[in-house]
C-alpha positions in Angstrom: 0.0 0.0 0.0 1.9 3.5 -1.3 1.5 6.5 0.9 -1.7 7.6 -1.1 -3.7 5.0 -0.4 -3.0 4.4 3.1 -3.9 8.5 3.5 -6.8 7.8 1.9 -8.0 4.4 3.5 -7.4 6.1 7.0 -9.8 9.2 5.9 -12.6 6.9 5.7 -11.9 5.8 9.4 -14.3 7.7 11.9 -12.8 11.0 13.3 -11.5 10.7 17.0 -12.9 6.9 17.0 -8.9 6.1 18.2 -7.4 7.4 21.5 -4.0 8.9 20.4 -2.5 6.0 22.1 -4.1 3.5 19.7 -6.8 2.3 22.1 -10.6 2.3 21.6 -11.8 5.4 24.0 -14.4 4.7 26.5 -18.0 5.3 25.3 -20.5 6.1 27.6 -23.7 4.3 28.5 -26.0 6.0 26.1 -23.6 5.5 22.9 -23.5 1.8 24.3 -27.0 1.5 23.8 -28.3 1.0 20.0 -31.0 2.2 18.7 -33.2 -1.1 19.6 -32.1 -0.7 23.0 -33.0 3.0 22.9 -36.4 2.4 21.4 -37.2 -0.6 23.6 -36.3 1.5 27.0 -38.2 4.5 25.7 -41.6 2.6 24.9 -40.7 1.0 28.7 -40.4 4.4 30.4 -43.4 5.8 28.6 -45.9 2.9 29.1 -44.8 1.9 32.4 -46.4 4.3 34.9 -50.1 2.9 33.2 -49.1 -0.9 34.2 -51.1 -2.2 36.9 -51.4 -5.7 39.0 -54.3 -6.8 39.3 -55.4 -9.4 42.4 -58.8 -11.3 42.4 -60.2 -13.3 45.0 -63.3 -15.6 43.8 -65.8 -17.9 45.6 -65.2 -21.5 44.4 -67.2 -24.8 44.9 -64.8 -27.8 46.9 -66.0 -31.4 46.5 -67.9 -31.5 49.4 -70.5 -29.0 48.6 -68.6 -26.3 50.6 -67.3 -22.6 49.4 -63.7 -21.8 49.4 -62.1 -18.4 48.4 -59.0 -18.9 45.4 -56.7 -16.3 44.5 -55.9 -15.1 41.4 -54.9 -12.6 39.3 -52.9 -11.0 36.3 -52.2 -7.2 35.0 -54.1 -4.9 33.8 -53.5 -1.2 31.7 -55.7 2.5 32.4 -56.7 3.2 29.0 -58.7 6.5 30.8 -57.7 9.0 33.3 -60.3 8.4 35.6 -59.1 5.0 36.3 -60.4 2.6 33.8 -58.7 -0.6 33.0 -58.2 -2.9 30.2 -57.7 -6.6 30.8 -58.1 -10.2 30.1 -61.8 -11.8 31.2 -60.4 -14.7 32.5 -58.2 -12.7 35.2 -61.5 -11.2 36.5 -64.7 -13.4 35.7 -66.4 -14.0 38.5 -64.4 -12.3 40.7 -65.8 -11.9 44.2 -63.3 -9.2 45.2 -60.6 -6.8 43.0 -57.7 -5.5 43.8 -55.2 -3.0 42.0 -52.2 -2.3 42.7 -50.6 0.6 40.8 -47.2 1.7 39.6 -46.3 3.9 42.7 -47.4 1.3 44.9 -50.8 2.4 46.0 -53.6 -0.3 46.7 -57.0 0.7 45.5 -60.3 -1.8 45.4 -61.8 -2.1 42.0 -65.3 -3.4 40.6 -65.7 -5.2 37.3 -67.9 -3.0 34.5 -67.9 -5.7 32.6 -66.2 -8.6 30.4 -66.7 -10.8 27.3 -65.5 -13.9 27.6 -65.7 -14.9 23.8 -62.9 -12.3 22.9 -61.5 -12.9 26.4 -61.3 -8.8 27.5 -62.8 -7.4 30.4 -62.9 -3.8 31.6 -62.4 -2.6 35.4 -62.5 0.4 37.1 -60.6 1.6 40.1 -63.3 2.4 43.3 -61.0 4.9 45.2 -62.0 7.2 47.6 -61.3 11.2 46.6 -58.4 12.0 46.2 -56.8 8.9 45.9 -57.5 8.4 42.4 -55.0 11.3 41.7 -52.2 11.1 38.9 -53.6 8.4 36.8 -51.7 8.0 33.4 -53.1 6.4 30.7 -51.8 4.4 28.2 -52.0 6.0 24.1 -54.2 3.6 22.0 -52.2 2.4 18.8 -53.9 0.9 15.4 -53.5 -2.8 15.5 -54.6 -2.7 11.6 -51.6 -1.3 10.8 -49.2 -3.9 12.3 -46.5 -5.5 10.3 -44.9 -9.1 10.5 -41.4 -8.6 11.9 -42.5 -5.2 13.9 -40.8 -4.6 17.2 -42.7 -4.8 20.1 -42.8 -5.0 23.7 -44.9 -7.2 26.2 -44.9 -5.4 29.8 -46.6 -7.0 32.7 -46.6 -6.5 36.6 -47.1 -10.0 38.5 -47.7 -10.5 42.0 -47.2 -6.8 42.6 -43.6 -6.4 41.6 -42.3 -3.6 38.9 -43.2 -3.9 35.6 -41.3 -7.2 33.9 -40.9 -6.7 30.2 -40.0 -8.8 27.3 -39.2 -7.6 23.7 -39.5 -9.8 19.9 -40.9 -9.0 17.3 -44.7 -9.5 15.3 -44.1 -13.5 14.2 -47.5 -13.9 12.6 -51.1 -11.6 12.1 -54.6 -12.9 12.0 -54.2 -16.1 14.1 -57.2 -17.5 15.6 -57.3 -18.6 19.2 -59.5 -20.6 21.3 -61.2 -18.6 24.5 -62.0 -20.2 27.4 -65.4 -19.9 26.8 -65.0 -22.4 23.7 -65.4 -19.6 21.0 -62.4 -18.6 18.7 -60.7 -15.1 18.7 -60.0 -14.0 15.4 -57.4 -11.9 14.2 -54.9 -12.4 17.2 -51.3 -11.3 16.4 -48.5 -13.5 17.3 -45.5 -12.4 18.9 -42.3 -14.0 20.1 -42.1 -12.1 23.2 -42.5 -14.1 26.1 -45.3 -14.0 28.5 -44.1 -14.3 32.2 -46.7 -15.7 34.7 -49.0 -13.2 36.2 -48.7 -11.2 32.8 -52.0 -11.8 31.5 -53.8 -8.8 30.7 -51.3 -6.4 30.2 -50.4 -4.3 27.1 -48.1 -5.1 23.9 -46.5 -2.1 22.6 -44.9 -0.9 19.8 -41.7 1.0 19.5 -43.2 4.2 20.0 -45.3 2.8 23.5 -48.2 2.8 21.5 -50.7 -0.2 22.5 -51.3 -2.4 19.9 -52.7 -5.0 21.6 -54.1 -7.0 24.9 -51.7 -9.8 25.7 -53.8 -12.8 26.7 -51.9 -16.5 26.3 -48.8 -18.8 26.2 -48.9 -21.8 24.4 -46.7 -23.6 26.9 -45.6 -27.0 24.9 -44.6 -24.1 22.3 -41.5 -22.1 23.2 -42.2 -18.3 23.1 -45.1 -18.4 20.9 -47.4 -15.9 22.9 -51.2 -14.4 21.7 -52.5 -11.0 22.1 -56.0 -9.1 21.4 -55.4 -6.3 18.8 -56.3 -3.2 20.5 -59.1 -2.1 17.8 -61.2 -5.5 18.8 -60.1 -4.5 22.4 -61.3 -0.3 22.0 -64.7 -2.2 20.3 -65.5 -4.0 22.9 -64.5 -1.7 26.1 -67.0 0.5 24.5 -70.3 -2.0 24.2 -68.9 -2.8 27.7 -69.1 1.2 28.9 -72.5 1.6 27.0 -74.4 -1.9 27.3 -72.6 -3.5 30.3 -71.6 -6.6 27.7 -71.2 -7.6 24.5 -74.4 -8.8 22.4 -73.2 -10.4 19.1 -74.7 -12.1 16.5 -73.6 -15.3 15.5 -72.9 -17.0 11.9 -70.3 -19.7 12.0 -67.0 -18.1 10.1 -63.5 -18.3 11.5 -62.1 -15.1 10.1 -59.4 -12.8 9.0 -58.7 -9.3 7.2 -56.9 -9.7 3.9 -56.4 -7.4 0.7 -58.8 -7.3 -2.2 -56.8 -7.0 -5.8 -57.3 -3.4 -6.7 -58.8 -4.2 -9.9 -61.6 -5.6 -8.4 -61.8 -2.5 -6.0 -62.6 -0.4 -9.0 -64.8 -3.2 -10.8 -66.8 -3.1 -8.1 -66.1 0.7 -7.0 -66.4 -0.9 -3.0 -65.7 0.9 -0.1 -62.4 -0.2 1.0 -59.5 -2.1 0.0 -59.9 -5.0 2.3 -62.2 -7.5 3.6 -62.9 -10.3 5.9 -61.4 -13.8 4.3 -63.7 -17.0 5.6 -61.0 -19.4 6.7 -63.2 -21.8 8.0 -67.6 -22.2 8.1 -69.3 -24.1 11.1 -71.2 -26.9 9.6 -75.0 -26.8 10.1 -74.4 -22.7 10.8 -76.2 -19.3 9.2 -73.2 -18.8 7.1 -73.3 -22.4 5.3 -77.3 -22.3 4.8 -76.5 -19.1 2.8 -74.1 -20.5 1.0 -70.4 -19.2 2.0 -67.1 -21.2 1.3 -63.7 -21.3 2.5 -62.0 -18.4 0.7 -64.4 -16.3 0.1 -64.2 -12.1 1.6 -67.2 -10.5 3.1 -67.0 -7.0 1.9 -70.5 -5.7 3.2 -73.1 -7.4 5.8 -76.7 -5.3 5.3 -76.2 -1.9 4.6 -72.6 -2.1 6.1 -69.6 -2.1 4.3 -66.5 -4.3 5.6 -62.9 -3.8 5.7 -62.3 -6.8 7.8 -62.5 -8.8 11.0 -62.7 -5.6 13.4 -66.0 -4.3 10.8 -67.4 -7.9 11.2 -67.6 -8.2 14.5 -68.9 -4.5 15.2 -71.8 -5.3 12.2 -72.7 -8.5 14.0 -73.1 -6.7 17.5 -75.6 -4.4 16.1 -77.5 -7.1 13.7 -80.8 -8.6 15.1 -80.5 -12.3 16.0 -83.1 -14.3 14.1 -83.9 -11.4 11.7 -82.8 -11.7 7.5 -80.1 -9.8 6.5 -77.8 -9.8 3.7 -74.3 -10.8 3.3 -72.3 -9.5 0.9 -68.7 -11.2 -0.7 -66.0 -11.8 -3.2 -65.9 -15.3 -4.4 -62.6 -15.2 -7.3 -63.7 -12.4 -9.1 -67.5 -12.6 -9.0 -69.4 -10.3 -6.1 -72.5 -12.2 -4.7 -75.1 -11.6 -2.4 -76.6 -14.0 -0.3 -79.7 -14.1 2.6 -78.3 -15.1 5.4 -80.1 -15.2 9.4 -77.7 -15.0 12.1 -78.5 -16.7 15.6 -78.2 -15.4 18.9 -74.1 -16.1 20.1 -73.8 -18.6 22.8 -74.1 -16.7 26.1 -76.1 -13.7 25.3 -79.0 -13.4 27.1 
């Protein structure tokens, strides 16, 4: 190498990256961390102060006809400054008597508002006494519609009491389908490699920018780190039929669901609405949506007079359709639209 080329290699070297003695200086912490690191730690800071625990004590029947008090309980998130909180139904169903515990410590009683088991969310609100319900943060609502496979985010937790845990990975699959503990299947859960510790049921997944995407709600345990959330616009839905209705009233007609793209030319073909619509994966036999005719593959893109972009539409057309009453569904079967009669039936635990 002449003396050129070694002037020039050396140019593309980064300025003052070398002590003068030769030896790599000493960074400091904040050039250390990289920019996952930062991003991670700033969605951790921003969303942690709205992390609650959440303890649940519930009347149970023993063997020999007797009562006997079980304790429970998971984490939760306030969504609303005057102490509403998102969580999972199964961490509060039935729950004799709540208890929150919040980020600075404090120990406030709850009540349940309500909770749906088929989508497995639940919404609680902190019963403090005045005063005490002072410097409440909530969480900012993200868009789980606009989530991306691969996508950073962050599952934060706080079991048994203890600061926030948190666990970081990435988006590893969209529009999964996940049995509740009621029996029915939750459509359109994302996937995401970041582990669930115990006691972190309930609690929010972020994105880098500590938005809430979503409601984590499930481990598979045989599977290692393959954790379930709720996307947060099924979870915003239902908290508000909870806050208006006290529960969820849905329709039923036998798809297992998810939103997929419609090819643009058959967006203009059709001059529809949006984009998008809700895929049938799978139809119940002997259900509303076989008797009118809907196959595997097919995209509803309108149910009545409402139009559908996908899973989240679905589900908030069915809560307002009448069981028992004919309606129309609407869909995209290769490139032909049909319409279709179809007479939903009252979902399994709506009274």
């Amino acid at each position: 190498m002449n003396r050129d080329q070694e002037l020039e290699y050396l140019s593309l070297l980064e300025p003052n990256s070398l002590s003068q003695t030769g030896t790599v200086g000493d960074p400091s912490d904040e050039v250390l961390l990289d920019a996952y690191s930062r991003a991670v730690t700033g969605a951790v800071d921003k969303i942690s102060p709205s992390v609650v625990n959440i303890e649940v004590h519930q009347s149970v029947r023993t063997r020999r006809g007797g009562n006997q008090e079980r304790q429970g309980g998971g984490s939760g998130f306030l969504f609303t400054p005057d102490g509403l909180i998102l969580t999972n139904s199964h961490v509060v169903h039935d729950a004799n008597r709540v208890t929150v515990t919040l980020s600075d410590g404090r120990k406030l009683p709850a009540r349940t508002i309500g909770d749906d088991p088929a989508t497995d969310l639940a919404v609680i609100q902190i019963d403090a006494p005045a005063g005490e319900g002072r410097s409440l943060t909530p969480v900012t609502l993200g868009d789980s519609q606009r989530l991306r496979v691969g996508q950073v985010v962050i599952a934060i937790g706080s079991p048994y009491g203890f600061q926030s845990t948190v666990t970081a990975g990435v988006v590893s699959a969209l529009g999964r389908s996940l049995r509740s503990y009621s029996g029915r299947l939750i459509e359109d859960v994302i996937q995401t490699d970041a582990s669930l510790n115990p006691g972190n049921s309930g609690g929010p997944l972020v994105d880098s920018n500590g938005r809430v995407v979503g409601v984590n709600t499930a481990t598979i345990l045989p599977a290692q780190g393959i954790c379930f959330a709720i996307g947060i616009n099924t979870a915003k839905f239902v908290a508000s039929r909870i806050l208006r209705d006290g529960r969820i009233q849905c329709s039923f007609i036998g798809v297992s669901a998810q939103t997929a793209p419609l090819h643009r030319r058959i967006v203009r073909y059709y001059d529809l609405a949006h984009e998008s619509g809700a895929v049938v994966l799978s139809v119940e036999p002997n259900s509303p949506a076989q008797r009118a005719g809907l196959r595997d593959g097919d995209v509803i893109i309108a149910f009545g007079d409402q139009s559908v972009s996908g899973v989240d539409d679905l589900h908030r057309v069915l809560s307002d359709v009448r069981a028992a009453v004919k309606t129309t569904v609407s869909f995209i079967r290769g490139t032909e639209k049909i319409k279709a009669a179809i007479i939903p039936t009252a979902a399994a635990g709506n009274n």
